[in-house]
N, C-alpha and C positions, 0 to 999 in steps of 0.2 A: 652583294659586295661586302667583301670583312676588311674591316677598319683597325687595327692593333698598332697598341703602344707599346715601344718597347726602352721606356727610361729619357732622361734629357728634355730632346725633342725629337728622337726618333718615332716616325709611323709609318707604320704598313700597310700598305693599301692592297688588298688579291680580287680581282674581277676573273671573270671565267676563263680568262685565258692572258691576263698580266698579272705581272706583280713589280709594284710599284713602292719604290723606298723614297722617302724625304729625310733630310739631314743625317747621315746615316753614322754617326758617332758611336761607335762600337767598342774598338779599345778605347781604354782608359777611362771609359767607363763605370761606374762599380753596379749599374744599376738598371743596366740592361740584361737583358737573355739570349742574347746573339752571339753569333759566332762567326767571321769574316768569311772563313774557308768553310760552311757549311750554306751562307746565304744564298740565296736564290733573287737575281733578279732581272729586270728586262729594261728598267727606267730608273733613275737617281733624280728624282726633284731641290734643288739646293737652294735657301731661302740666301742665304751670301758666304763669304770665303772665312768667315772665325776658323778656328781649327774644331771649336765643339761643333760643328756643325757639318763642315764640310767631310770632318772627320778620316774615314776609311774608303771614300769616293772613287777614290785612282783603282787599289786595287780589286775593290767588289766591280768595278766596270769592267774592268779588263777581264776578271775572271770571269763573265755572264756575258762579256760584250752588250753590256747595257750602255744606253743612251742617255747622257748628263746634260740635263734640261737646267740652265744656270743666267742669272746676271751676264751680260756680254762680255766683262772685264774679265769674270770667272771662268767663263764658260771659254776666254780664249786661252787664260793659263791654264785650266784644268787639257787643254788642247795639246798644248806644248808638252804634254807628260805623256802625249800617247792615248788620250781618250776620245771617246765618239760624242761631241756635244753638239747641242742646240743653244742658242745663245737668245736670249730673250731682252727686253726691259721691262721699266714701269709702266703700266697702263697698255702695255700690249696682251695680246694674247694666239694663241693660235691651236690649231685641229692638229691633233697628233689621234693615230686608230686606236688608242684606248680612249678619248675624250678629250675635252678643252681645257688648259693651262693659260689662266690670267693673272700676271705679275701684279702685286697690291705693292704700296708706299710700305715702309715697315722704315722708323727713326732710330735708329741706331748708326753701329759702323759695320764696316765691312773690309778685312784685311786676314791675310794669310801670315801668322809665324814661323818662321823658318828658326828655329831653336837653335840649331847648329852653327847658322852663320850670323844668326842674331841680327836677322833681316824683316822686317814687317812691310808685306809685300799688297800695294794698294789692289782692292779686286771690285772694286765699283758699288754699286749704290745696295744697299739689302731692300731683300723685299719680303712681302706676304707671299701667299699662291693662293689662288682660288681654281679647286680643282673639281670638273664638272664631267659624270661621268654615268651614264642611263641614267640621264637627268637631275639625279643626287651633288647638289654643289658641299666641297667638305674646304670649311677657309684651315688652311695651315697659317698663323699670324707671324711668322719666323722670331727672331728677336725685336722686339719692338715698344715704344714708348705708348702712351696713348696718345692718339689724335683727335681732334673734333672730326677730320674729313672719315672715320670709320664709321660715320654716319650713312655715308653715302653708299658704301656694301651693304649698309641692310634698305636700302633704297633702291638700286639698283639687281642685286641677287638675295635668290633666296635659298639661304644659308642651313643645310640643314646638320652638319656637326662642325664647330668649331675650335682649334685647338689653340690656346691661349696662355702666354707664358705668363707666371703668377710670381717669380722669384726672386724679382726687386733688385734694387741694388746695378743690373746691366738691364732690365727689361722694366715693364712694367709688374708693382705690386698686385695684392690681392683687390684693394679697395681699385684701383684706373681698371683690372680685370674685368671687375663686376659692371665696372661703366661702359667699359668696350662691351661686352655681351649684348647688354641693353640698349647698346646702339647699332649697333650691328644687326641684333632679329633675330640669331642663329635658336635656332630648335635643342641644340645641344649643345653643353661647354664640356670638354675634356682638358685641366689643367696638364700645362707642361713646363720646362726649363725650372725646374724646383728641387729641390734636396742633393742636384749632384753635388755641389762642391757645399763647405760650410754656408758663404755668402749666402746664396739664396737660398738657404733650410728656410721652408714655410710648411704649412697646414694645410694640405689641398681639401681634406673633409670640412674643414672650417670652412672656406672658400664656396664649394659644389653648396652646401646648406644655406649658404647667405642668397643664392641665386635666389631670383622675382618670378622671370617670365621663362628662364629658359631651363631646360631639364640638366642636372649635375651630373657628371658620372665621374669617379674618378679610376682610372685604369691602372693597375701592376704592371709591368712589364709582362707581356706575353697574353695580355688580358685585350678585349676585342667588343667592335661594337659592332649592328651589322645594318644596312641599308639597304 
């Protein structure tokens, strides 16, 4: 299984016969390697409805006729537009034939901007994902604060790459990072949500080097881990 970063909190997941995108913010951009009308995909994992995140959803589904595995709120507006979801919540999970998707708590917000009518459209609660898959669990943390209860994922799964936004300012900094790692248990930290816009410019080599227990990698866009 190859595991690729590609900028934000875009990742790419390819098993022998899926490919699997999360948050898949593509345009606007500057700092991914993708390209809307050349993606390939089968499944859209969406941690909530920001615009950075939800991104290029609509039309990477519709052109692959993929499946948008989303929050209920999201997963029933992304509906209204014409796309094929799954609608999930927190602390659920369930068997899809590439593997198991369990919604994590993740403290943030969760809403869609409509630019145009200068509408902020509520889309329900943001989450983590913990995606489990020939047995390899990979936590995607979406945007999120730090918690004491992200103790309890490394109590309950065992976490073997972790992606963990470092960019402050909307998520969690470097310093709450390094404490969710260690409490969590993950084998591997892959920093994300960092240097796209000014706000959150950080140092992810700063970050990956201060790591204790778990191994640092920090990924380029197009750059890959494999499980």
């Amino acid at each position: 299984m190859r595991i690729s970063y590609h900028g934000h909190s875009v990742v790419k997941i390819e098993t022998d016969n899926k490919t699997i995108l999360i948050d898949p913010f593509i345009n606007g951009n500057a700092l991914t390697d993708l390209s809307v009308s050349d993606l390939k995909a089968d499944v859209i994992l969406l941690t909530h409805g920001h615009n950075d995140h939800v991104g290029d959803t609509v039309e990477i589904a519709k052109n692959n006729d993929a499946l948008v595995v989303a929050p209920f709120e999201l997963a029933t507006f992304l509906s209204w537009k014409g796309v094929n979801t799954h609608p999930m919540h927190i602390g659920g999970s369930h068997n899809f034939d590439f593997g198991t998707v369990k919604l994590t708590q993740a403290f943030h917000g969760s809403s869609y901007t409509d630019e145009e009518t200068k509408q902020i459209i509520y889309t329900g609660m943001p989450a983590g994902l913990l995606v489990t898959i020939n047995g390899k669990t990979i936590y995607h943390a979406g945007d999120t604060a730090l918690y004491s209860d992200m103790k309890l994922l490394g109590q309950y799964h065992d976490i073997d790459v972790a992606f963990l936004p470092i960019g402050d300012n909307f998520t969690m900094g470097p310093d709450d990072a390094l404490l969710a790692a260690e409490w969590i248990g993950t084998k591997m930290v892959v920093p994300i949500h960092y240097n796209t816009f000014p706000v959150i410019e950080q140092d992810p080599h700063a970050f990956v080097e201060k790591l204790t227990k778990a191994t640092g990698k920090v990924l380029q866009a197009g750059e890959y881990v494999e499980l």
